[in-house]
N, CA, C and O of each residue as an XYZ file, in Angstrom:
324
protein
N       0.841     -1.169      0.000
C       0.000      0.000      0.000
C       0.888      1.233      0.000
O       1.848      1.268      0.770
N       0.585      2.407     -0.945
C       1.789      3.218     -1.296
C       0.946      4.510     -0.245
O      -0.263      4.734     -0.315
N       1.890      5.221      0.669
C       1.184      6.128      1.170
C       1.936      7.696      1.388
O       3.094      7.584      0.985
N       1.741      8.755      1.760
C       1.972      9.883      1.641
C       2.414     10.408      2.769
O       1.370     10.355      3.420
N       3.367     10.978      3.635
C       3.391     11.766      4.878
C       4.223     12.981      4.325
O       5.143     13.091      3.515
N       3.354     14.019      5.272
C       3.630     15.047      4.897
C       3.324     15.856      6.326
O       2.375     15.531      7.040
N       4.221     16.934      6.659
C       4.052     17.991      7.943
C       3.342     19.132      7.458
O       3.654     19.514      6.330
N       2.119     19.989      8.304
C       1.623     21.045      7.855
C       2.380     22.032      8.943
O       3.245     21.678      9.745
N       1.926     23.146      8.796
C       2.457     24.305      9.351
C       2.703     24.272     10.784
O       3.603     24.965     11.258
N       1.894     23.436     11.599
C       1.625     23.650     12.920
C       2.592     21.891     13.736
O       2.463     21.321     14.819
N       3.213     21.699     12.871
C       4.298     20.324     13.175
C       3.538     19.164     13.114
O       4.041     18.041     13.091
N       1.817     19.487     13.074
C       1.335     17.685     13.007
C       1.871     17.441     11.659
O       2.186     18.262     10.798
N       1.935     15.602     11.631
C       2.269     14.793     10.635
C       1.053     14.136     10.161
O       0.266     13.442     10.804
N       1.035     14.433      9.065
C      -0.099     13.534      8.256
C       0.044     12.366      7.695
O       0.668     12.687      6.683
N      -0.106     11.145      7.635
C      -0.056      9.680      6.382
C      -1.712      9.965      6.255
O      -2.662     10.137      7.018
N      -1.409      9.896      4.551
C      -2.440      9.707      4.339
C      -2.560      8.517      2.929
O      -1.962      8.805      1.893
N      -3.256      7.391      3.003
C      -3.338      6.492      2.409
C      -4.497      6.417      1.998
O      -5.414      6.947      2.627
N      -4.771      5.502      0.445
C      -5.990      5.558     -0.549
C      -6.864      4.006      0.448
O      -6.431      2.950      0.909
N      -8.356      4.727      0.387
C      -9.439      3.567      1.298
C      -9.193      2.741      0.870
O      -8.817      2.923     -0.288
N      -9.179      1.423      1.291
C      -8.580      0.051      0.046
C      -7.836     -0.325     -0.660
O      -7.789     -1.327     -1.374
N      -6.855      0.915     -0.404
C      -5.779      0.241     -1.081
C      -5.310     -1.432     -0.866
O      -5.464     -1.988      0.221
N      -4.882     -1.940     -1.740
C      -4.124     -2.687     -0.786
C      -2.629     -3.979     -1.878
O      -2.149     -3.758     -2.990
N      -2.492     -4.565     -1.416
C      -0.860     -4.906     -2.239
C      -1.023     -5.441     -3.636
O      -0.277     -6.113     -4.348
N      -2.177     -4.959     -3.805
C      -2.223     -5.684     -5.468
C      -2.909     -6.987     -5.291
O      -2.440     -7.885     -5.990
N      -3.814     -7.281     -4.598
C      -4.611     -8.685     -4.769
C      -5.569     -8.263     -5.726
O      -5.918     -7.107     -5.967
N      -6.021     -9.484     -6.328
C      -7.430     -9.457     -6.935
C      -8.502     -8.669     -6.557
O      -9.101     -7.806     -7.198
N      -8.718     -9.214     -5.059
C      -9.750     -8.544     -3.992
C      -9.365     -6.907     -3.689
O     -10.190     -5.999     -3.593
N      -8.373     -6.824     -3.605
C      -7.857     -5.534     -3.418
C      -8.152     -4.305     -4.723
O      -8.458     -3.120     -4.594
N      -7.911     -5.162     -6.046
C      -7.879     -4.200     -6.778
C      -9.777     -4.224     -7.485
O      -9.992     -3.340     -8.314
N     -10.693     -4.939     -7.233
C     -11.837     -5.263     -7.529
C     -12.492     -4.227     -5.901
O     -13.675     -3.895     -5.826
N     -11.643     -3.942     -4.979
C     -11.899     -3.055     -3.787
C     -12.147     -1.815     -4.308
O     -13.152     -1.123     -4.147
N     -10.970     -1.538     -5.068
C     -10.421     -0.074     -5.575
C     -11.377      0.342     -7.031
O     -11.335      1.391     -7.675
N     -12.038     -0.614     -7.213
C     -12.840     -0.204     -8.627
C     -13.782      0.219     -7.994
O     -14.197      1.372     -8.113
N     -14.329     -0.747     -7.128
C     -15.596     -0.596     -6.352
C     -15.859      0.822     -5.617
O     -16.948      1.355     -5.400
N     -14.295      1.382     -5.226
C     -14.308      2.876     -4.092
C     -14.086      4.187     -5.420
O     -14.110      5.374     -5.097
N     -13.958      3.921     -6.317
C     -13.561      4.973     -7.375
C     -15.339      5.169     -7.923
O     -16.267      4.378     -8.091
N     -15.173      6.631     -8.067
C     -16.872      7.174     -8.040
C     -16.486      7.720     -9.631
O     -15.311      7.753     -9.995
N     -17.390      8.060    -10.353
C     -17.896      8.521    -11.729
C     -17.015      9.229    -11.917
O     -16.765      9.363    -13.115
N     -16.426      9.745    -11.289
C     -15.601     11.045    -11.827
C     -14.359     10.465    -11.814
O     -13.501     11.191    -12.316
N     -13.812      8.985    -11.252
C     -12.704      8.705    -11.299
C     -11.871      9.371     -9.939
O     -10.666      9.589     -9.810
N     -13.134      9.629     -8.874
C     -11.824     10.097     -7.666
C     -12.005      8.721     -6.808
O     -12.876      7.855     -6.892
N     -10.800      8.837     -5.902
C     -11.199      7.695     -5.003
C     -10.818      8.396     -3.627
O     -10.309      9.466     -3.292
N     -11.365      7.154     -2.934
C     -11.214      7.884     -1.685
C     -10.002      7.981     -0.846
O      -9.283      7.024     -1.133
N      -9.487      8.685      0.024
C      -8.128      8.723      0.479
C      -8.246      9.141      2.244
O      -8.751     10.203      2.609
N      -7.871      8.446      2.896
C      -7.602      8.389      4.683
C      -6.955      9.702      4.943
O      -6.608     10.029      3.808
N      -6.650     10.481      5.599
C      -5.425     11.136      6.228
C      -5.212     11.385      7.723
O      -5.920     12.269      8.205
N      -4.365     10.763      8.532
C      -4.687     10.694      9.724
C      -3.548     10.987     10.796
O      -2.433     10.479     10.917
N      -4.127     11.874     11.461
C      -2.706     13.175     12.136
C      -2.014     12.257     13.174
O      -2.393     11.141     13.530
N      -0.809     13.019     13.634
C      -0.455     12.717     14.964
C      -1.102     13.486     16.115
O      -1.608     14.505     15.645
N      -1.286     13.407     17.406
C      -1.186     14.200     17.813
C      -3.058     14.172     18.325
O      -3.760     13.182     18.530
N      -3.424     15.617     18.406
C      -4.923     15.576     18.371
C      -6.034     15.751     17.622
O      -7.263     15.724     17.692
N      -5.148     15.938     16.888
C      -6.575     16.201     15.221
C      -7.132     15.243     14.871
O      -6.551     14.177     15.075
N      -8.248     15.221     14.318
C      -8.749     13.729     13.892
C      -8.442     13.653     11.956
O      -8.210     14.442     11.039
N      -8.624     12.231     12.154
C      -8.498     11.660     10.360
C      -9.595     12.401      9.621
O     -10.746     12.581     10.017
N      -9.080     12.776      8.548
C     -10.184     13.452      7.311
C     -10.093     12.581      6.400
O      -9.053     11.943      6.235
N     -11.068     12.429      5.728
C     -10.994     11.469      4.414
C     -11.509     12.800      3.247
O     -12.235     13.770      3.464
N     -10.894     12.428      2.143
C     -10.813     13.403      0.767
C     -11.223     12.297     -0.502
O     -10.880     11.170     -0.860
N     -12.000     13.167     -0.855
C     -11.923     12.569     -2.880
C     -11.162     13.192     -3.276
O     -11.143     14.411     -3.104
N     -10.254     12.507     -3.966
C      -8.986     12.918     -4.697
C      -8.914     12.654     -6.093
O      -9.989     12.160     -6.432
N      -7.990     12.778     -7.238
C      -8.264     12.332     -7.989
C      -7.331     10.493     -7.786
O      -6.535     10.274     -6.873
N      -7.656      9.614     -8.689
C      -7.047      8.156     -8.677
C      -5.049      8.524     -9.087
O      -4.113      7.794     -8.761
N      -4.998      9.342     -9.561
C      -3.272      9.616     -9.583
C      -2.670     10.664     -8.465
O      -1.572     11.219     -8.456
N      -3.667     10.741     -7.603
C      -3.339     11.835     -6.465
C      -1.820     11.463     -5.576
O      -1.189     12.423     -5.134
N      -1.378     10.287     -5.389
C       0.088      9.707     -5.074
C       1.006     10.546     -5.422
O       1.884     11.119     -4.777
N       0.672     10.561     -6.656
C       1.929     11.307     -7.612
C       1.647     12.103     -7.805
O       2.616     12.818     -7.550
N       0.763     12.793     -8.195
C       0.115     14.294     -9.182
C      -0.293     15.365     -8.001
O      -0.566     16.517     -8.338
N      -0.331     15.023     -6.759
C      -0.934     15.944     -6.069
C       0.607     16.420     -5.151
O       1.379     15.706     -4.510
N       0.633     17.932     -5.421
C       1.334     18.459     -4.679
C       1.224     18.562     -2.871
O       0.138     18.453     -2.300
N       2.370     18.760     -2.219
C       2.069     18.392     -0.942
C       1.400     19.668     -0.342
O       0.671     19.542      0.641
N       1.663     21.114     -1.001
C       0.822     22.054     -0.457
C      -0.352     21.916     -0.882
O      -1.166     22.344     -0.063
N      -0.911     21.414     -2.012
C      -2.595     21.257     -2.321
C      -2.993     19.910     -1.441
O      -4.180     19.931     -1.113
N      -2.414     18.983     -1.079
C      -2.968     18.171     -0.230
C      -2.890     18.561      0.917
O      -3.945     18.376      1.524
N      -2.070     19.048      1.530
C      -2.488     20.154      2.943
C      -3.529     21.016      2.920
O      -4.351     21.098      3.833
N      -3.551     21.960      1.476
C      -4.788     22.612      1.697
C      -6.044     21.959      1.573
O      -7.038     22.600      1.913
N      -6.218     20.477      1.029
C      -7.486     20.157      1.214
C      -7.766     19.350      2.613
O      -8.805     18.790      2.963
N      -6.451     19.471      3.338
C      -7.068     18.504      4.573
C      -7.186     19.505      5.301
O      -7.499     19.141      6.434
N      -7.058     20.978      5.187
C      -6.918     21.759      6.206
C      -8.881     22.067      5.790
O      -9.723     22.292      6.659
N      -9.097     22.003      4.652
C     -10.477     22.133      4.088
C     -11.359     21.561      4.807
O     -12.304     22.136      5.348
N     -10.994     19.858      4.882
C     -11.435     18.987      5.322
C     -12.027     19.043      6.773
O     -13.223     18.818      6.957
N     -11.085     19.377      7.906
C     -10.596     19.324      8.916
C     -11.294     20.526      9.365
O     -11.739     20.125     10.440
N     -11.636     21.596      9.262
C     -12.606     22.710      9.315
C     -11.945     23.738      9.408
O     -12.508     24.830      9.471
């Protein structure tokens, strides 16, 4: 499962990993069809250290790679209220 950590401004640490991901099984990847919505986003965990709670985001399905770490901060800061 490929996942993301990243620090925002205030020193919490974020991992944030795609819902279902998982190592490439059958089941896993028949998971990941199943969590990907019309538009092709899927869903994605992000879950702090510390006291903040986990936000979950629609992202787009290449968000791993394609999403910069300041636009994924700004959508968990979105998220997160």
């Amino acid at each position: 499962m490929q996942q993301r950590e990243l620090t925002d401004q205030n020193g919490t640490r974020w991992t944030c990993v795609q819902a279902y991901g998982g190592p490439g099984s059958e089941e896993a990847e028949e998971a990941d069809r199943m969590a990907t919505d019309k538009n092709n986003k899927v869903a994605v965990v992000c879950t702090p250290t510390g006291g903040a709670k986990s936000v979950r985001l629609r992202l787009e399905e290449t968000w791993i790679n394609d999403t910069s770490e300041e636009e994924l901060l700004q959508k968990i800061k979105a998220a997160s209220g």
